[in-house]
N, C-alpha and C positions, 0 to 999 in steps of 0.2 A: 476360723476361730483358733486362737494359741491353743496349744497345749498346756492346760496346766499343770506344773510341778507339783508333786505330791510329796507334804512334808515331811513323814514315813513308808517303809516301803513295807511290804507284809512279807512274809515266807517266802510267799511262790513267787512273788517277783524278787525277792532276791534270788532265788534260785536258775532264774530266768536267765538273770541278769552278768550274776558270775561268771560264768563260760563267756561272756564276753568282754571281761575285762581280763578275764587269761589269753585271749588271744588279740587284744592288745599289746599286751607286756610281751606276748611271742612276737607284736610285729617292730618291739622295741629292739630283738636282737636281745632277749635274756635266755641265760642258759639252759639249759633241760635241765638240771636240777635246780634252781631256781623257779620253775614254771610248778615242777613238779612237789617241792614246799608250799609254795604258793596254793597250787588246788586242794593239796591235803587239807590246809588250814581252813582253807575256804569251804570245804568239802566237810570237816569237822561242826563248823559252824552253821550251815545247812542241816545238819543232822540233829544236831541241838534245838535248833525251831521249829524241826518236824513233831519232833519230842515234847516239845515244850508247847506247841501250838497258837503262839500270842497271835490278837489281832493284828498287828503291826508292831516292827522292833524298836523297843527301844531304850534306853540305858539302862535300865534292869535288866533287862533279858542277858545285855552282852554281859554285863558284872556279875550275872549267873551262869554265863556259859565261863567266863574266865573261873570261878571256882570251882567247877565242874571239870577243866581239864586238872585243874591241881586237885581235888579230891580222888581225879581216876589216875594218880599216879603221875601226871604227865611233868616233864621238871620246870620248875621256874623259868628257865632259862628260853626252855619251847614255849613256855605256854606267853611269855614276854614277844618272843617269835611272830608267834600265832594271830595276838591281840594288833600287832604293829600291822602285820598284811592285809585283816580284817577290814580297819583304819584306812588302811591304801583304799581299799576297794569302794569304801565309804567319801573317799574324797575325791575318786576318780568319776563315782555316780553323782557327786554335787558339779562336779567341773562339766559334762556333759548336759548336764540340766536335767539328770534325770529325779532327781531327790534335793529338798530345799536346805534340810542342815543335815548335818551326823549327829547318830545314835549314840558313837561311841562317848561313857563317860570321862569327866576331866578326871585325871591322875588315877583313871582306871588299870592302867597298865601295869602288872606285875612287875614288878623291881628288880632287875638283870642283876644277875651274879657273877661277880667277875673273879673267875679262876687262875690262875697261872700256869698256861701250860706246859706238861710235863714231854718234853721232847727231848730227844735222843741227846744225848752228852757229844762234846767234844770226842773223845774216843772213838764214840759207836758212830761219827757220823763219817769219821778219818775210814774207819771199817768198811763202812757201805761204800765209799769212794773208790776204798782198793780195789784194784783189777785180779790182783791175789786169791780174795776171797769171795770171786764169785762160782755159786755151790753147780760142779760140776754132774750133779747126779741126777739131772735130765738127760737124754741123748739128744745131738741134732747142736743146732745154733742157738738154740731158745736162751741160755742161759749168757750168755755175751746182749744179745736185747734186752732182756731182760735187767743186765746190769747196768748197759746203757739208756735204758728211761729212769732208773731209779736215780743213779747219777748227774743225769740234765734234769731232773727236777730237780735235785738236789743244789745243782750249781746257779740254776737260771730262774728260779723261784716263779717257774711258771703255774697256771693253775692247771687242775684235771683234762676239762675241754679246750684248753690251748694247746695242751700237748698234743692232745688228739688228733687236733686240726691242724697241726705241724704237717707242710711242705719241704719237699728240699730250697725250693724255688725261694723261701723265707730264710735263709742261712746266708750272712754274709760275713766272709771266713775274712775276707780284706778287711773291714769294718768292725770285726767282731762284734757284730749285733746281731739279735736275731727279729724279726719283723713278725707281734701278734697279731695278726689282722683281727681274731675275735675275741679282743679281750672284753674282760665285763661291761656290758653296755652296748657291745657293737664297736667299742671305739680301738683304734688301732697304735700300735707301742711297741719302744724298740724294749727290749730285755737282751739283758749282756749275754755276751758269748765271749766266753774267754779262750786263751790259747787251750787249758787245761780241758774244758767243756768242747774243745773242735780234736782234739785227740782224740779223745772218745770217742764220738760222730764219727770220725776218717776212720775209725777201726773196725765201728759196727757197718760200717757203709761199705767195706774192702773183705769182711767177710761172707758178702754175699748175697745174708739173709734179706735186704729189699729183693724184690726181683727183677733180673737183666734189663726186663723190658720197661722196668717203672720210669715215668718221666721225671723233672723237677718239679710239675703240678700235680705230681702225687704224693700221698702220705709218705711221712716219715717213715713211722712207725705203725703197723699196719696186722692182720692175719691172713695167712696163707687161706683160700677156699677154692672150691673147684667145682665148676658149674656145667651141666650139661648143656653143649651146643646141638640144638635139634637138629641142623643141618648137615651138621658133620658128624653126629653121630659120635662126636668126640666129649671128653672132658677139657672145659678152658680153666685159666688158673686166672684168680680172680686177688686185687690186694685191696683189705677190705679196712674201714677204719677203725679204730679201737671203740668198744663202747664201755662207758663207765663204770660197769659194773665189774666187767673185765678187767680192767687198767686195775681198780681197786683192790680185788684179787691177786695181781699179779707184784703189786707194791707190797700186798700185805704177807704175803709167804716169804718173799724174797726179806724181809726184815726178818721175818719168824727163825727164817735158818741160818742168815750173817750173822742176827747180834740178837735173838731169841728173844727180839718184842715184835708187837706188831707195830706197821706203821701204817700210812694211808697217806695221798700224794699233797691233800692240804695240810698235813703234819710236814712235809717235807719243803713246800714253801713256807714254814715258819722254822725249818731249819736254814735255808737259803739266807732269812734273816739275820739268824746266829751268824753262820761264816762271813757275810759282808760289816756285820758289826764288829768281827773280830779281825777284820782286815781293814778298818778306817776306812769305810765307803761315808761320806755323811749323808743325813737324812735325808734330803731333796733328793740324790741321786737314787736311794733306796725306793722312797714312793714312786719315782716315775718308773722306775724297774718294774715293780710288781703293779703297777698299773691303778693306784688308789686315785680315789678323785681330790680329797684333800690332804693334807701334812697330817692332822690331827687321828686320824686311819691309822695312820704309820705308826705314830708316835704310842697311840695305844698299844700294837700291836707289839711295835718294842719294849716297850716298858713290860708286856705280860709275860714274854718269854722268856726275859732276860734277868738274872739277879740286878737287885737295887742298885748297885755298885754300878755294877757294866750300863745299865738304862741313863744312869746320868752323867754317864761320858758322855764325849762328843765325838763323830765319824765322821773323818776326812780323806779321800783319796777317792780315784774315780774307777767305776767300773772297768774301764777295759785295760786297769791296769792288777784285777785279782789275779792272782795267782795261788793253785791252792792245789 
């Protein structure tokens, strides 16, 4: 006998049910923070029905959980967020057959606020660039790496977890490209490498700080650790990947003491924007740069950071020929 499709689904089976459409999206090849918005929101929502206790959910409950993130403070813009993943989750349980419609209501969704944001000037970005002003008041190498991710984020408009997941083996200095293999989605993308951005790289790479024995199929950019060998009774030296919390910390000081703002490394891919608009890259080469699925991505994204002036130029000239 079929199983039949039940029109709504009650608490517990959502509840049930969630965890498993997170490890879907995990087996999409989405990021760790991506997954990890994803569960909060889902995980918010859950909480709300525990609270709330309905027989099964349905367009009330969710139009009372969405006032309920905005009455406990939460901002438009999240709670717009929140309502949209919920939604995914709702349509990924009709697509599987496991619920007949969504709960969610029409034009239920909180109304995005669109900001402009406030990123680093011309100046401070020439700043962070400079090799000049990288703040020697660490001992050791740290601060030369240090300058060199801030800098290749800065030039390569790459994301968090791309950087992270940076090989040598991915640098092609003939080509001036650099090869993402994880960019958002799973899907893979060249991002420029300019002459300026492989200076940099040959400097950090010639002072040392990878270590002797790293391969090409090792991280770039990496931490030193050092792990007990039982057999030998020895310590091995271990190069470990960056994790994001880490990476974020280390963008955010190094702003704090160059040019005394903070920054963070997805502020620094909307900086990346800035300098290729200001070097006549046009729009198509931009989107495919930063890895977006459609123009309209981009063109947002331009228009937000850019005075109204500069957004309704037009950018022409090609990546591997920035210079900066």
């Amino acid at each position: 006998m079929p199983h039949e499709i039940p029109s709504a689904l009650t608490p517990k089976e959502y509840a049930e049910l969630y965890p498993r459409y997170l490890a879907s999206e995990r087996s999409r090849k989405k990021s760790e923070y991506t997954i990890t918005t994803y569960e909060l929101a889902l995980r918010k929502f859950r909480d709300y029905l525990n609270e709330a206790d309905p027989d099964t959910i349905s367009p009330l409950d969710v139009s009372e959980w969405t006032d309920s993130l905005l009455d406990s403070g939460v901002s438009t813009n999240t709670a717009h967020q929140y309502y949209g993943i919920v939604s995914m989750f709702f349509d990924w349980a009709i697509q599987m057959k496991l619920l007949k419609e969504s709960p969610m209501p029409e034009d239920g969704q909180p109304e995005k606020e669109f900001k402009k944001k406030k990123i680093p000037s011309k100046d401070e970005i020439m700043r962070l660039l400079d090799p000049a002003n990288i703040p020697f008041s660490i001992k050791g190498k740290l601060p030369l790496r240090n300058y060199t991710i801030v800098a290749t984020l800065l030039l390569t408009g790459l994301r968090s977890d791309e950087l992270r997941s940076l090989r040598l083996s991915d640098l092609d200095f003939e080509n001036k490209t650099i090869t993402v293999r994880n960019g958002k989605g799973g899907k893979e993308r060249k991002a420029p490498f300019s002459p300026r951005t492989q200076e940099i790289i040959r400097t950090y790479l010639a002072a040392g700080i990878r270590p002797e024995w790293a391969t090409p199929e090792d991280w770039l950019f990496g931490t030193h650790q050092h792990a007990m060998n039982q057999e030998t009774a020895s310590h091995d030296e271990q190069w470990h990947k960056f994790d994001a919390a880490t990476l974020g910390r280390l963008v955010k000081r190094y702003g704090k003491t160059v040019i005394g703002k903070e920054i963070h490394p997805h502020l620094l891919r909307h900086c990346a924007t800035s300098l290729w608009a200001d070097s006549d890259i046009n729009m198509r080469s931009i989107q495919l740069a930063l890895g977006h699925a459609n123009l309209t991505t981009t063109e947002r994204i331009y228009a937000d950071i850019l005075d109204d002036k500069k957004a309704a130029q037009n950018i022409a000239s090609i990546l591997s020929t920035l210079s900066l």
